[in-house]
C-alpha positions as CSV (number, residue, x, y, z in Angstrom):
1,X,19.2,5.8,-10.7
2,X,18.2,2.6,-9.2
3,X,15.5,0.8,-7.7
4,X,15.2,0.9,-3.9
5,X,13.4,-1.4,-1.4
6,X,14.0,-1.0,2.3
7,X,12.4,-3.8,4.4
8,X,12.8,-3.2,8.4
9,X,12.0,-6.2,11.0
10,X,11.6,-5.8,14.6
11,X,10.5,-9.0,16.5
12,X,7.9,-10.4,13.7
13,X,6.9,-7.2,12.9
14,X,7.8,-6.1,9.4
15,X,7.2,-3.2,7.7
16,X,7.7,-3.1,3.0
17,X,7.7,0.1,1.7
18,X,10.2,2.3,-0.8
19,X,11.2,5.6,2.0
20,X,10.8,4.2,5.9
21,X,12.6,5.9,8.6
22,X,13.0,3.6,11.9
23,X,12.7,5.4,15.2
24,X,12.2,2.1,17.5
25,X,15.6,0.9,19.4
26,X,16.6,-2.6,17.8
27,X,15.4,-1.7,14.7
28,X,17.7,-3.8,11.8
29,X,16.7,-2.2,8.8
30,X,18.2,-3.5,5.1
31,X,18.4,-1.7,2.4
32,X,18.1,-4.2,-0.9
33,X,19.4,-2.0,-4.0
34,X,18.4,-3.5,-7.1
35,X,19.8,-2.6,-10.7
36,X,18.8,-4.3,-14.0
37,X,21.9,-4.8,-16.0
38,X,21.2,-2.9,-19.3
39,X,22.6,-2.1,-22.8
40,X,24.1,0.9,-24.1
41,X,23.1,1.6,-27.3
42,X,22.5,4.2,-30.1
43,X,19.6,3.0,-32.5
44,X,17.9,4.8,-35.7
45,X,14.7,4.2,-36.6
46,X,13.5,3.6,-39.5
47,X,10.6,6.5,-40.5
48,X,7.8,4.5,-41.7
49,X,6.4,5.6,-39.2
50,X,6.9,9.2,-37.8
51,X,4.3,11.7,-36.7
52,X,7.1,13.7,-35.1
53,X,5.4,13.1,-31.6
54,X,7.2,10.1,-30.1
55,X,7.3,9.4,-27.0
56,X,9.0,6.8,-25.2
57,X,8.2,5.8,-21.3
58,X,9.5,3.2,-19.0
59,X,7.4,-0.4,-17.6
60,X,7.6,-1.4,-14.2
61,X,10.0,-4.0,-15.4
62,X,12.6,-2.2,-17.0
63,X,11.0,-3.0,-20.5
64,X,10.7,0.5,-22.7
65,X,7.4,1.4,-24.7
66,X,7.3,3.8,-27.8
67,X,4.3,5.4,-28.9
68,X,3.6,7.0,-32.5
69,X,1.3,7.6,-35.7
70,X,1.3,6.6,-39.2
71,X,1.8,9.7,-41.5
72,X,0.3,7.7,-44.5
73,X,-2.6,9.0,-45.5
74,X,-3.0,12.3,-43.0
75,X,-4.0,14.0,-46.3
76,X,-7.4,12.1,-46.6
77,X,-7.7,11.4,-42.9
78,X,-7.6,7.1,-44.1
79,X,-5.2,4.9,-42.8
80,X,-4.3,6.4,-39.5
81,X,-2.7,4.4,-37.1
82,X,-2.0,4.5,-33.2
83,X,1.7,2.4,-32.9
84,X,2.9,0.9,-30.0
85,X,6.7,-0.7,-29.9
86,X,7.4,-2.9,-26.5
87,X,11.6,-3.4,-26.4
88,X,13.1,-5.0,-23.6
89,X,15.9,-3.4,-21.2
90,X,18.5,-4.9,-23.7
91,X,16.5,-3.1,-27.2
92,X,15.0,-6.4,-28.0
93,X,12.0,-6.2,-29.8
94,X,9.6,-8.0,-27.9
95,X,5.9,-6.4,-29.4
96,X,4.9,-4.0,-32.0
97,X,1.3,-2.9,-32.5
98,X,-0.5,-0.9,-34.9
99,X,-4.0,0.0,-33.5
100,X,-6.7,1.7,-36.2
101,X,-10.2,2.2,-37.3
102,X,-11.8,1.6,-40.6
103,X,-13.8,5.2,-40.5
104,X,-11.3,7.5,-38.3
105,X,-7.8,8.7,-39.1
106,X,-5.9,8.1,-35.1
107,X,-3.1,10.3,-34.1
108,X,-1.4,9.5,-31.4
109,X,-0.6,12.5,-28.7
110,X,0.5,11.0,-25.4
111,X,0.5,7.8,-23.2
112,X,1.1,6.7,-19.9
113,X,1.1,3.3,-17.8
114,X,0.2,2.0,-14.4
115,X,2.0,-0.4,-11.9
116,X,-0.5,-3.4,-13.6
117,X,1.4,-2.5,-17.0
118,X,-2.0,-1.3,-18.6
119,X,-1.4,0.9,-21.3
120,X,-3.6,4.2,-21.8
121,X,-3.2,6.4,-25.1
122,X,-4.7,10.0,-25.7
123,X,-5.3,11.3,-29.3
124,X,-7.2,12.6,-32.1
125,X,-9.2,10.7,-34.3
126,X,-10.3,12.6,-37.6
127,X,-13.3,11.7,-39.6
128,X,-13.6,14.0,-42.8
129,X,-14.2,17.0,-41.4
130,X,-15.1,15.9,-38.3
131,X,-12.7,16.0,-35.3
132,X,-12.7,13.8,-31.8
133,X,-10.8,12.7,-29.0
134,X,-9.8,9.0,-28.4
135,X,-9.0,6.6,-25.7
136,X,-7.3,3.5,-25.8
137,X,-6.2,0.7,-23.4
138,X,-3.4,-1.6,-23.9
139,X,-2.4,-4.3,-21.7
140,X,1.3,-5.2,-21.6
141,X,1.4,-8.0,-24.4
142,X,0.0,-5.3,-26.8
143,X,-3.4,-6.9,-26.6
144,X,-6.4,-4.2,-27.0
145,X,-8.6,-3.9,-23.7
146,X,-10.7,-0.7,-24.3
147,X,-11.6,1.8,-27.5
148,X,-13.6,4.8,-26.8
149,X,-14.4,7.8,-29.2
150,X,-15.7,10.8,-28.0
151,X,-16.9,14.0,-28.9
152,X,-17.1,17.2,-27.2
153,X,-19.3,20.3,-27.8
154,X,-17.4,22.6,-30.6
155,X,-16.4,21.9,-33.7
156,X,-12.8,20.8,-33.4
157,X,-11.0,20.0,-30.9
158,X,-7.4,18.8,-30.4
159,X,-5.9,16.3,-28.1
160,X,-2.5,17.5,-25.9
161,X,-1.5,15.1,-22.7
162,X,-3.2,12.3,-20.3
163,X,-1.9,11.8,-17.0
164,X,-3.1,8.8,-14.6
165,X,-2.9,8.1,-11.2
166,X,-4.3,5.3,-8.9
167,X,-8.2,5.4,-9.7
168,X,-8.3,8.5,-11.7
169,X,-7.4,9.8,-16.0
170,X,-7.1,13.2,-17.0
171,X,-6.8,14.5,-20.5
172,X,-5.9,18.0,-21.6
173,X,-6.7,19.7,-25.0
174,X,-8.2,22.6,-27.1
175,X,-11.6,23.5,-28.2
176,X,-11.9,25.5,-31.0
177,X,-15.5,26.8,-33.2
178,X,-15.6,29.3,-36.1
179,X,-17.4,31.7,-33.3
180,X,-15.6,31.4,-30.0
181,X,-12.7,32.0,-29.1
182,X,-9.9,29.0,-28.1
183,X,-10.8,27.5,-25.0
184,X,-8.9,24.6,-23.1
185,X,-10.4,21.7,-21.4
186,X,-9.7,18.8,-19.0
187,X,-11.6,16.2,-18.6
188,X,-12.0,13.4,-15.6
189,X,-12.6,9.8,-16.2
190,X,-12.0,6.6,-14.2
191,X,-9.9,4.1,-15.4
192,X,-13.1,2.5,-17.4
193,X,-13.0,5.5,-19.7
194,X,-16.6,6.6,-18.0
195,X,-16.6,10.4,-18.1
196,X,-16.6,11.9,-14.5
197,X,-16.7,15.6,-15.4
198,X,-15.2,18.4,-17.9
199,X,-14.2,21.9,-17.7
200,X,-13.3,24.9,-20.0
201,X,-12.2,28.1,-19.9
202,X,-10.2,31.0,-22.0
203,X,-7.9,32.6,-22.9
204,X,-6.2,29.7,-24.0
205,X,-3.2,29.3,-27.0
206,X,-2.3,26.4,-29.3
207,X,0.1,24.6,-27.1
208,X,-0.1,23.5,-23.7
209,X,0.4,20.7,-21.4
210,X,-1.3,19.3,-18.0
211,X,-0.3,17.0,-15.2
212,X,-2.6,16.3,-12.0
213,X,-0.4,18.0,-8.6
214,X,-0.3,16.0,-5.9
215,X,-3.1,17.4,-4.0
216,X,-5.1,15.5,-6.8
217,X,-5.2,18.8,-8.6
218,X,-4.4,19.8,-12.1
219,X,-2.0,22.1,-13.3
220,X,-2.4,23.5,-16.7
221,X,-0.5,26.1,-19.1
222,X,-1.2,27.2,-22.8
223,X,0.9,30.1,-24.0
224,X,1.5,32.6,-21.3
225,X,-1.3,31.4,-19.3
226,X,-1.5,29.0,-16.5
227,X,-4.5,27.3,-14.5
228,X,-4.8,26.1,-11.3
229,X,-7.6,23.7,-10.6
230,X,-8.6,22.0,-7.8
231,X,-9.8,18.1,-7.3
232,X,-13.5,19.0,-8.4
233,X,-11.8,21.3,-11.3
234,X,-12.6,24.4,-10.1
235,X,-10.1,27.2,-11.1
236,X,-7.9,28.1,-7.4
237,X,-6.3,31.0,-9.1
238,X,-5.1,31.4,-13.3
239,X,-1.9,34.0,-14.2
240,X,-1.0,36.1,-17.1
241,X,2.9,35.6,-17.7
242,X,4.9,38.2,-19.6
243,X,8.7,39.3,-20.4
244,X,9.9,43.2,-20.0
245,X,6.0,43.8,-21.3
246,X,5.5,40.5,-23.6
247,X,4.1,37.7,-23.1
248,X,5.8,34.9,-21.7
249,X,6.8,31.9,-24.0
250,X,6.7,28.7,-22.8
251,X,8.3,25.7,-24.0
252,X,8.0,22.9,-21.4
253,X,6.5,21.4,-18.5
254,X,4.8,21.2,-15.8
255,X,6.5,19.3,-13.9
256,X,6.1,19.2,-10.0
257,X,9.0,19.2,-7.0
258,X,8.7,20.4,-3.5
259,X,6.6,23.4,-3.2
260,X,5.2,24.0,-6.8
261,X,5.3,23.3,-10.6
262,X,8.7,24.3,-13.1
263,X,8.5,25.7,-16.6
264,X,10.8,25.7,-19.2
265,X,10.7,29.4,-20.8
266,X,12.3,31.1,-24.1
267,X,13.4,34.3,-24.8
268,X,16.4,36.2,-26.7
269,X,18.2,32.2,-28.3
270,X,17.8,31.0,-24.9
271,X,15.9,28.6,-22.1
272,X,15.2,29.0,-18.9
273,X,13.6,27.7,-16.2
274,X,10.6,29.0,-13.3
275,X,8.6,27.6,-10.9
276,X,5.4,28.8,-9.5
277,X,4.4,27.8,-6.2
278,X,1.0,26.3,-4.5
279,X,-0.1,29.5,-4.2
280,X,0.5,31.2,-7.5
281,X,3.5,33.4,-6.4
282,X,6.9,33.2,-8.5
283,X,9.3,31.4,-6.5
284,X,12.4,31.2,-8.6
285,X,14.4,32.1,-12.0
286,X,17.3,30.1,-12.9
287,X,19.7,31.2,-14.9
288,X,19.6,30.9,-19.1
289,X,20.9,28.4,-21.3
290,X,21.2,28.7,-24.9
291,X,19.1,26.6,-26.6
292,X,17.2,26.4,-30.1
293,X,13.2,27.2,-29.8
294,X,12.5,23.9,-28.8
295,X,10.5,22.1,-26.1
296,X,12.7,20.6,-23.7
297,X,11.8,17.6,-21.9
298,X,11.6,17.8,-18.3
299,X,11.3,14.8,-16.0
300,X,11.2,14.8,-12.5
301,X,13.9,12.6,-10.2
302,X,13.5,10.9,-7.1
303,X,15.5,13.4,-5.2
304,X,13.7,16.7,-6.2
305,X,15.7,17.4,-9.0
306,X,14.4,17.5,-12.2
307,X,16.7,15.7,-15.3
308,X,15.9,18.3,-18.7
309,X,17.1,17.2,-21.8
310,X,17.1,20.1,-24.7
311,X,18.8,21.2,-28.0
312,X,21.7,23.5,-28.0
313,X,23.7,25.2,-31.2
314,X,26.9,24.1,-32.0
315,X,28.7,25.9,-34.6
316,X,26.2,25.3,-37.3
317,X,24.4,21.8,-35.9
318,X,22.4,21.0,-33.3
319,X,23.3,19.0,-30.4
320,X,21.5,17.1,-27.5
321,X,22.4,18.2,-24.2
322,X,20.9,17.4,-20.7
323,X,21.6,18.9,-17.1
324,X,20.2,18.8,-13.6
325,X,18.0,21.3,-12.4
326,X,17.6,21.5,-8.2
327,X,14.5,22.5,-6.4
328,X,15.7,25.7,-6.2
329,X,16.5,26.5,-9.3
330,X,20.4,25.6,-9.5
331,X,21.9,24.2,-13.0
332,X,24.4,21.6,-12.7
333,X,26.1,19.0,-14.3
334,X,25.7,20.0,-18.3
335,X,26.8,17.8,-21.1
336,X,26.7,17.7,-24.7
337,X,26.2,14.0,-26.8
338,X,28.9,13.4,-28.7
339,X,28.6,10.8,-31.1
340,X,30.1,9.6,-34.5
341,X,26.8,10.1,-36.8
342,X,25.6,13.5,-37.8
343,X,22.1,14.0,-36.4
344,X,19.9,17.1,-36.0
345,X,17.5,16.8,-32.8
346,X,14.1,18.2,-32.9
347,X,11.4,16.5,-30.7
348,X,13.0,15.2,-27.8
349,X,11.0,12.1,-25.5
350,X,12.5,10.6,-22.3
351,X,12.5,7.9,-19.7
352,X,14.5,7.0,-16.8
353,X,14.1,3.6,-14.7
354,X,16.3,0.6,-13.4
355,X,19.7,2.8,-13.4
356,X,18.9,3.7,-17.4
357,X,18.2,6.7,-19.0
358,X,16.3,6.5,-22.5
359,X,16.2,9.3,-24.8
360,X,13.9,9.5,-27.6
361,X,14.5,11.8,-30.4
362,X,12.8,13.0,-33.8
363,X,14.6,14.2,-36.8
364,X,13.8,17.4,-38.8
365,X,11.0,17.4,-41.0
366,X,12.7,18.8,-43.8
367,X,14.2,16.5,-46.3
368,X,17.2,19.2,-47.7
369,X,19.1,17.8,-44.6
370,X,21.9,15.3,-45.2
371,X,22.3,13.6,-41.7
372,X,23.1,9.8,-41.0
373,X,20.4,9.4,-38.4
374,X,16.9,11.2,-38.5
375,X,14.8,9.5,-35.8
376,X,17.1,7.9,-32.8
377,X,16.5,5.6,-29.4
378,X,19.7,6.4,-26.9
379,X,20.0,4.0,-23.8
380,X,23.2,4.2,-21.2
381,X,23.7,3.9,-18.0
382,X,22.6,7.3,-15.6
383,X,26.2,6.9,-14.0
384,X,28.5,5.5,-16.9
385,X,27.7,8.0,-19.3
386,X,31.0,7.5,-21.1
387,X,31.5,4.0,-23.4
388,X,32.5,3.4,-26.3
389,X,29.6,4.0,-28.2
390,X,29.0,7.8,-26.7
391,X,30.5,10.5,-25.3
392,X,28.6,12.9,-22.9
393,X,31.5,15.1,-22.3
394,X,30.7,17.8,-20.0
395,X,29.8,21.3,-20.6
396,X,29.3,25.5,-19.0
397,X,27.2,26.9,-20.3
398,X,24.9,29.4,-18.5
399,X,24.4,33.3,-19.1
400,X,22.9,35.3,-15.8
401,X,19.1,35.8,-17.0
402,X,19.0,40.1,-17.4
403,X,15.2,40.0,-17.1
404,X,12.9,39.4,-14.4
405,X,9.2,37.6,-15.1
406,X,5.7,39.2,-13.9
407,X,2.5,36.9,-13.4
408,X,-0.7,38.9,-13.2
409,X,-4.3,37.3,-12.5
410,X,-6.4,36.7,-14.5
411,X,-10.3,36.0,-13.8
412,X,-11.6,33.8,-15.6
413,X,-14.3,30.7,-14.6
414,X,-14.6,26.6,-15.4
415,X,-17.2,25.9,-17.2
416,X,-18.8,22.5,-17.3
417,X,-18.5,21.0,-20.8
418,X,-19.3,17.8,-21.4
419,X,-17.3,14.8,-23.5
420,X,-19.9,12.2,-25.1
421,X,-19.4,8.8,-25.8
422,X,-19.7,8.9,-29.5
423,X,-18.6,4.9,-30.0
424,X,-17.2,2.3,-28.7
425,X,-17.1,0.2,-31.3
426,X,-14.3,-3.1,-32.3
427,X,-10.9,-1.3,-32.8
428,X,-8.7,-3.3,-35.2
429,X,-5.3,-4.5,-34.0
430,X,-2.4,-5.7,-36.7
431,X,1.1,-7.0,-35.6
432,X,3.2,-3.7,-36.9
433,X,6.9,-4.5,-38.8
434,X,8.6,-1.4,-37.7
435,X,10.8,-0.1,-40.7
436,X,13.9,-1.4,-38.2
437,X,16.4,0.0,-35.7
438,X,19.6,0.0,-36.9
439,X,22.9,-0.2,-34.3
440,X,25.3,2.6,-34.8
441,X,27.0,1.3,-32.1
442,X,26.3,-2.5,-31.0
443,X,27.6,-3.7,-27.9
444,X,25.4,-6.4,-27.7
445,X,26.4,-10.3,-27.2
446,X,25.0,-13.2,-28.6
447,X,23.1,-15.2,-25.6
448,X,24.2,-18.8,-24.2
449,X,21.4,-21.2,-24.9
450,X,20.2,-24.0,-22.3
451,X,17.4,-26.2,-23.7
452,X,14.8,-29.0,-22.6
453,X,12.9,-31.1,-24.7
454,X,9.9,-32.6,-23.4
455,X,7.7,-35.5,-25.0
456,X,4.3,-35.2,-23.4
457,X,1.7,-37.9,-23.2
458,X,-2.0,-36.9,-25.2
459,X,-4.3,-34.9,-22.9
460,X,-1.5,-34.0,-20.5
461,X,0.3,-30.8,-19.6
462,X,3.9,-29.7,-19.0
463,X,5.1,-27.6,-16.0
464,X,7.8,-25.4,-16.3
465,X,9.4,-23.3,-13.6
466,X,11.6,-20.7,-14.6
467,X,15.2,-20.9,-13.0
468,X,15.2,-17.7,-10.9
469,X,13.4,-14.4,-10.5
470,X,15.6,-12.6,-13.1
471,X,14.3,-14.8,-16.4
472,X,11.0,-13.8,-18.4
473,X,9.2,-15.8,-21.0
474,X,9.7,-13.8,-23.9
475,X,6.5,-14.3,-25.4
476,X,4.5,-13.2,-22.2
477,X,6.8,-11.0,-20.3
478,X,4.8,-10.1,-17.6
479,X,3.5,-13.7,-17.1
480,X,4.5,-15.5,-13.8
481,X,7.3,-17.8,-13.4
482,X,5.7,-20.9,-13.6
483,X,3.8,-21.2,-16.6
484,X,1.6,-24.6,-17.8
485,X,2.5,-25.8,-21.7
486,X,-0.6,-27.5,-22.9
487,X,0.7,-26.7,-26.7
488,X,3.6,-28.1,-29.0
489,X,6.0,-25.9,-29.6
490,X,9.2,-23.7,-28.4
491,X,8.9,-22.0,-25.5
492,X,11.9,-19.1,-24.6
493,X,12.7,-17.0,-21.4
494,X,15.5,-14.8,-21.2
495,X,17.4,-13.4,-17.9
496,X,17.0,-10.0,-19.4
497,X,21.3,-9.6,-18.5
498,X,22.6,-7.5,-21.7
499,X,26.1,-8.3,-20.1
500,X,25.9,-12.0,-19.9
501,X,22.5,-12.7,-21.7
502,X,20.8,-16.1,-21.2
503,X,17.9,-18.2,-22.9
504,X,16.1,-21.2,-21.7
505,X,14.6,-23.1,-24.3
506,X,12.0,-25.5,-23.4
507,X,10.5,-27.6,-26.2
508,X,7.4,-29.2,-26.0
509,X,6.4,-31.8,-28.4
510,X,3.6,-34.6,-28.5
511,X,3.1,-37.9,-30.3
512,X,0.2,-37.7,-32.7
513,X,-2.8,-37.5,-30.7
514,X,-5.8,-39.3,-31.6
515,X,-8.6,-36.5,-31.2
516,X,-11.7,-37.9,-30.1
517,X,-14.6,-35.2,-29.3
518,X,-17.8,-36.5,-28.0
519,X,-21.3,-34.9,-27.0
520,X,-24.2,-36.8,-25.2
521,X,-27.2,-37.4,-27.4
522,X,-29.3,-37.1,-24.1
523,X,-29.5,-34.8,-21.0
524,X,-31.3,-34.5,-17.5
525,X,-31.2,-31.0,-15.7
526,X,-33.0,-32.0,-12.9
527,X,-29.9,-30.9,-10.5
528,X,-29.6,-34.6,-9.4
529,X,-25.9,-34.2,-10.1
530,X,-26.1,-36.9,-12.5
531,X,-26.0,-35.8,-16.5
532,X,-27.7,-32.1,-15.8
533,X,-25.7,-30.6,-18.3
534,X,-25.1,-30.6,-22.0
535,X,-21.3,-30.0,-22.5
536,X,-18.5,-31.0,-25.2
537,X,-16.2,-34.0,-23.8
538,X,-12.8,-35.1,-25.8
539,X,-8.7,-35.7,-25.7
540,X,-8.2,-32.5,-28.6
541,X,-6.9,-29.4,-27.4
542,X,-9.5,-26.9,-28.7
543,X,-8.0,-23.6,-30.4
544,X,-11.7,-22.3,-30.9
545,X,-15.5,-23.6,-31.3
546,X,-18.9,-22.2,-31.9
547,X,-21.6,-24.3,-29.9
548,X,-25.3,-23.4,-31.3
549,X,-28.3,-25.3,-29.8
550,X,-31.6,-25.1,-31.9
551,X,-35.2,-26.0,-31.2
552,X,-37.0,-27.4,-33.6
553,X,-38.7,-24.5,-35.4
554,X,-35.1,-23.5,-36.1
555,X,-34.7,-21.0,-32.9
556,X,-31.7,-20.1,-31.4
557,X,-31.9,-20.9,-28.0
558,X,-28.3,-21.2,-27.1
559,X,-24.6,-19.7,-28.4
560,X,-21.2,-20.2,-26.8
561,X,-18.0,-19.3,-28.0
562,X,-16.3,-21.1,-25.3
563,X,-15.5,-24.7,-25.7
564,X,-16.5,-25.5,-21.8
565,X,-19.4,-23.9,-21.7
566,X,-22.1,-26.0,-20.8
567,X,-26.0,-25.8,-21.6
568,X,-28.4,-26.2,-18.6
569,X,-31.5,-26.5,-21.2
570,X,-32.6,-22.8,-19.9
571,X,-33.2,-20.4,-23.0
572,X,-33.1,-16.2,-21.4
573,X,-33.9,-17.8,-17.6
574,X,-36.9,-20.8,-18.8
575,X,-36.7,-24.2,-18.5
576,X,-37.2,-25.3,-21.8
577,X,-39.6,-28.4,-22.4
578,X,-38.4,-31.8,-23.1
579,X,-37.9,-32.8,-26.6
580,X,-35.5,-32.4,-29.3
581,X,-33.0,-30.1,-30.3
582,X,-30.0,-29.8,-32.7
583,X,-26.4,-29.5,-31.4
584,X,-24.0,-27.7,-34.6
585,X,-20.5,-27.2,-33.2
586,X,-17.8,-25.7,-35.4
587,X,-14.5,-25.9,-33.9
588,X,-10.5,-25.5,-34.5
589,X,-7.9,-27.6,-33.1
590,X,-4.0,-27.8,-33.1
591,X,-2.6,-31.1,-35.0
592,X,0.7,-33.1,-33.5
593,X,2.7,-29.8,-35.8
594,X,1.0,-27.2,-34.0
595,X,-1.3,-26.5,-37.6
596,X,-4.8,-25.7,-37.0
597,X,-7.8,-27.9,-38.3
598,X,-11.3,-27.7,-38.5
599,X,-14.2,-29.8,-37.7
600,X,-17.6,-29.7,-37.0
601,X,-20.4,-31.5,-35.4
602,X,-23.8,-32.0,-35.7
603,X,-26.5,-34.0,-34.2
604,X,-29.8,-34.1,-32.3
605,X,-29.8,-34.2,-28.4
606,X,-32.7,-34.9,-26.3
607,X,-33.7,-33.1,-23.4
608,X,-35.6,-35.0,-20.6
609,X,-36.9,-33.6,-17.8
């Protein structure tokens, strides 16, 4: 699978998109095709951290992100931690994040990203006895944007999936209360995490999944029951699935193609696969593959086919296997991993972008098995599936499904239910050292180093221009090109080429810098242009400073945490008389080493008007 971009010109006309047909005569149209070169490789991972829900999905750029939970301390809901791992297209680590809360125990559940490379998790977040629902925003560099908790109206409730699109987030889940039955919900927000509306409704069953449809829709299924519900989330129509008289089990999906939503079903040791259409109606059964009771992942390709990847018995172990499934409800192309370590799949995650394909996989919970990897990251190429690291050899293996499903309506309403804002409060954010991937095959090669070395005068800046488009800075890897140094220090971007990997190294360095910091002892704001503002003048490069401004009865009337902020003598929109006031200014600043000092200042400043 690769990345597509067709640009068309006709005179001076031009026309970007990703699909464009041309109908005009002397139309030249180009077709630019556009593959990140990649590593194969086969990585455990270390289970220091393991909920037994990862999930793995692909940036815009090729870069992979892993999502996960801290099992320490689930027992007395402390400790609980929402993990974020950032690993470039080669498995380089280039962030790893542990986001947590002194008063709730976070589990993640499910994440997704936009084209901005924002980050958005879904989760539950425990509190003694006490269960919510969390959001969290990330933005690429694992810096934390946005925490919100909130609760809903029941007793417990349990977070499933989040889904985003352009300007809108959903989230799916369960509600549960000691006097009502189970009941699902979704719930609407805006990309601000402000609550647009909720709905619930019943029967409902203890696992489930949503995605929005593209008629900006949701489709929803818990159990053998599956929802409908339009933009507004009102129910268009709900079903009642069932088998030869019992009720259906589903394993997987949704996932939308052409004409409606596909399932992955279980019955009798084996997987199948349904899709409803628009309207509710069964449109097709594919034929059975044996399989373990497992959840397969399904994710949906460019050219309405959908890519599952599942577990299958072999002899006695268990072995990852994936095939194509058409739009109308044809199995091709089965294989089987082969690999060198023994391994036992259970949860299975994946991603596909830039002509890779990324599988995610968690071990078995139970500790009586003797396997060489547990927890596992796979990356190869979608159309070199053979190296020598892993074999993917190819497989038949379909039985000619005997039974035929039934889908009865069922009426039931949406009821508004509502999700408050219980806090928003400080979420605390720790650089997270995972417990390591470890190569069980390594393919990779060491890069070819070019470096500069820059002396750079006091009080002046350095700008660097990276060589081409296909180098990142590895420290800010969705930073432009051109990037101003104003810091000492090493600097690295990498070409992001597994196959003939490349780092610039640009080193900036300083002579020691004598750091002079200076504030006027007077001030005029008469908006003359002439000395109207009280500001903080100097050569040092400031990594932080406090500016307070008091009267002299020992008010407040002014705080800044900004070093360049300047003070027009106003105190909450008044002019404050002329006279006296005291200036304290604490303040950090990087030394000729790149150590940080501190200093502070303080003195009296008059204000004349």
């Amino acid at each position: 699978m690769v990345s597509m971009r067709v640009k068309c010109w006709l005179g001076n006309i031009f026309w970007p998109g990703k699909q464009i047909t041309c109908f005009l005569t002397i139309v030249i149209c180009f077709i630019l095709v556009e593959k990140l070169p990649g590593q194969t490789y086969f990585k455990s991972i270390g289970t220091a951290a393991s909920s037994y829900n990862m999930k793995v999905l692909h940036f815009p750029n090729g870069d992979i992100l892993l999502g996960d939970s801290d099992l320490q301390g689930l027992g007395d809901n402390e400790s609980g931690k929402v993990i974020l791992t950032r690993l470039d297209n080669c498995g380089n680590l280039v962030w790893s994040n542990s986001y947590e809360r002194e008063d709730e125990y976070l589990e993640f559940k499910d994440f997704a990203i936009d084209h901005e490379n924002q980050i958005y998790v879904f989760g539950s977040a425990f509190r003694g006895f006490d269960e919510l629902v969390f959001l969290l925003k990330v933005s690429g560099d694992g810096t934390l944007v946005k925490f919100s908790l909130f609760e809903t109206e029941t007793v417990d409730r349990f977070s499933y999936s989040i889904d985003l699109t352009d300007d809108r987030l959903m989230v799916y889940g369960l509600l549960l209360d000691f006097n009502t039955k189970k009941e699902g919900f979704v719930a609407l927000f805006d990309l601000g995490f402000n609550f647009q509306w909720g709905r619930k409704f019943t029967p409902f069953e203890s696992t489930g999944d949503a995605t929005f449809s593209k008629d900006r829709g949701t489709m929803c299924w818990s159990g053998s029951f599956f929802y409908k519900l339009d933009q507004n989330g009102e129910i268009e129509w709900a079903l009642d699935g069932s088998v030869e008289g019992e009720s259906i089990l589903t394993l997987s999906g949704p996932v939308e193609l052409e004409g409606g939503h596909v399932f992955q079903g279980y019955q009798n040791d084996a997987s199948f696969f349904y899709m409803i259409n628009n309207e509710g109606v069964l449109q097709w059964q594919s034929a059975s593959i044996p399989s373990k009771k497992q959840a397969a992942h399904l994710l949906p390709l460019s050219n309405n086919q959908i890519m599952v990847t599942y577990t299958a018995t072999d002899g006695n172990e268990q072995k990852l296997c994936r095939l194509l499934l058409d739009h109308h409800g044809q199995i091709s192309d089965q294989q089987r991993l082969s690999v060198a370590a023994k391994y036992q799949p259970e949860s299975i995650s994946q991603s596909i972008g830039f002509g890779h394909h990324v599988i995610l996989v968690n071990g078995v919970l139970r500790p009586d098995y003797s396997l060489d990897v547990e927890d596992f990251l796979l990356q190869f190429e979608t159309d070199m599936p053979h190296t020598n690291c892993l074999d993917w050899e190819p497989i038949s293996d379909q039985i000619r499904t005997s039974y035929t499903l039934n889908f009865n309506a069922i009426d039931t309403p949406a009821v508004s239910t509502l999700l408050t804002l219980e806090s928003a409060t400080k979420t605390g954010v720790n650089s997270w050292q995972m417990a390591g991937f470890t190569d069980q095959c390594d393919e990779s090669l060491e890069p070819s180093i070019t470096s500069f070395d820059s002396l750079i005068p006091c009080g002046e800046t350095w700008e660097v221009v990276l060589p081409s488009a296909d180098f990142q800075w590895v420290d800010m890897p969705d930073a432009p090109p051109v990037r101003i140094l104003d810091q000492t220090g090493v600097y690295e971007a990498s070409n992001r080429d597994c196959i003939d990997p490349m780092v610039y190294e640009y080193t900036m360095t300083q002579p020691d810098c004598e750091c002079n910091l200076y504030l006027a002892n007077a001030f005029t704001p008469n908006n003359d242009g002439i000395n109207d503002f009280l500001s903080l003048q100097g050569t040092c490069h400031l990594t932080g400073a406090r500016i307070l401004i008091f009267d002299r009865w020992g008010n407040t009337v002014f705080e800044s945490t900004n070093p360049e902020t300047a003070w027009s003598g106003d105190f909450k929109g008044q002019k404050l008389p002329s006279g006296v006031y005291v200036a304290q200014i604490s303040y950090t600043k990087a030394n000729q080493s790149g150590a940080l000092e501190e200093g502070k200042i303080m003195q009296d400043v008059l204000l004349i008007r």
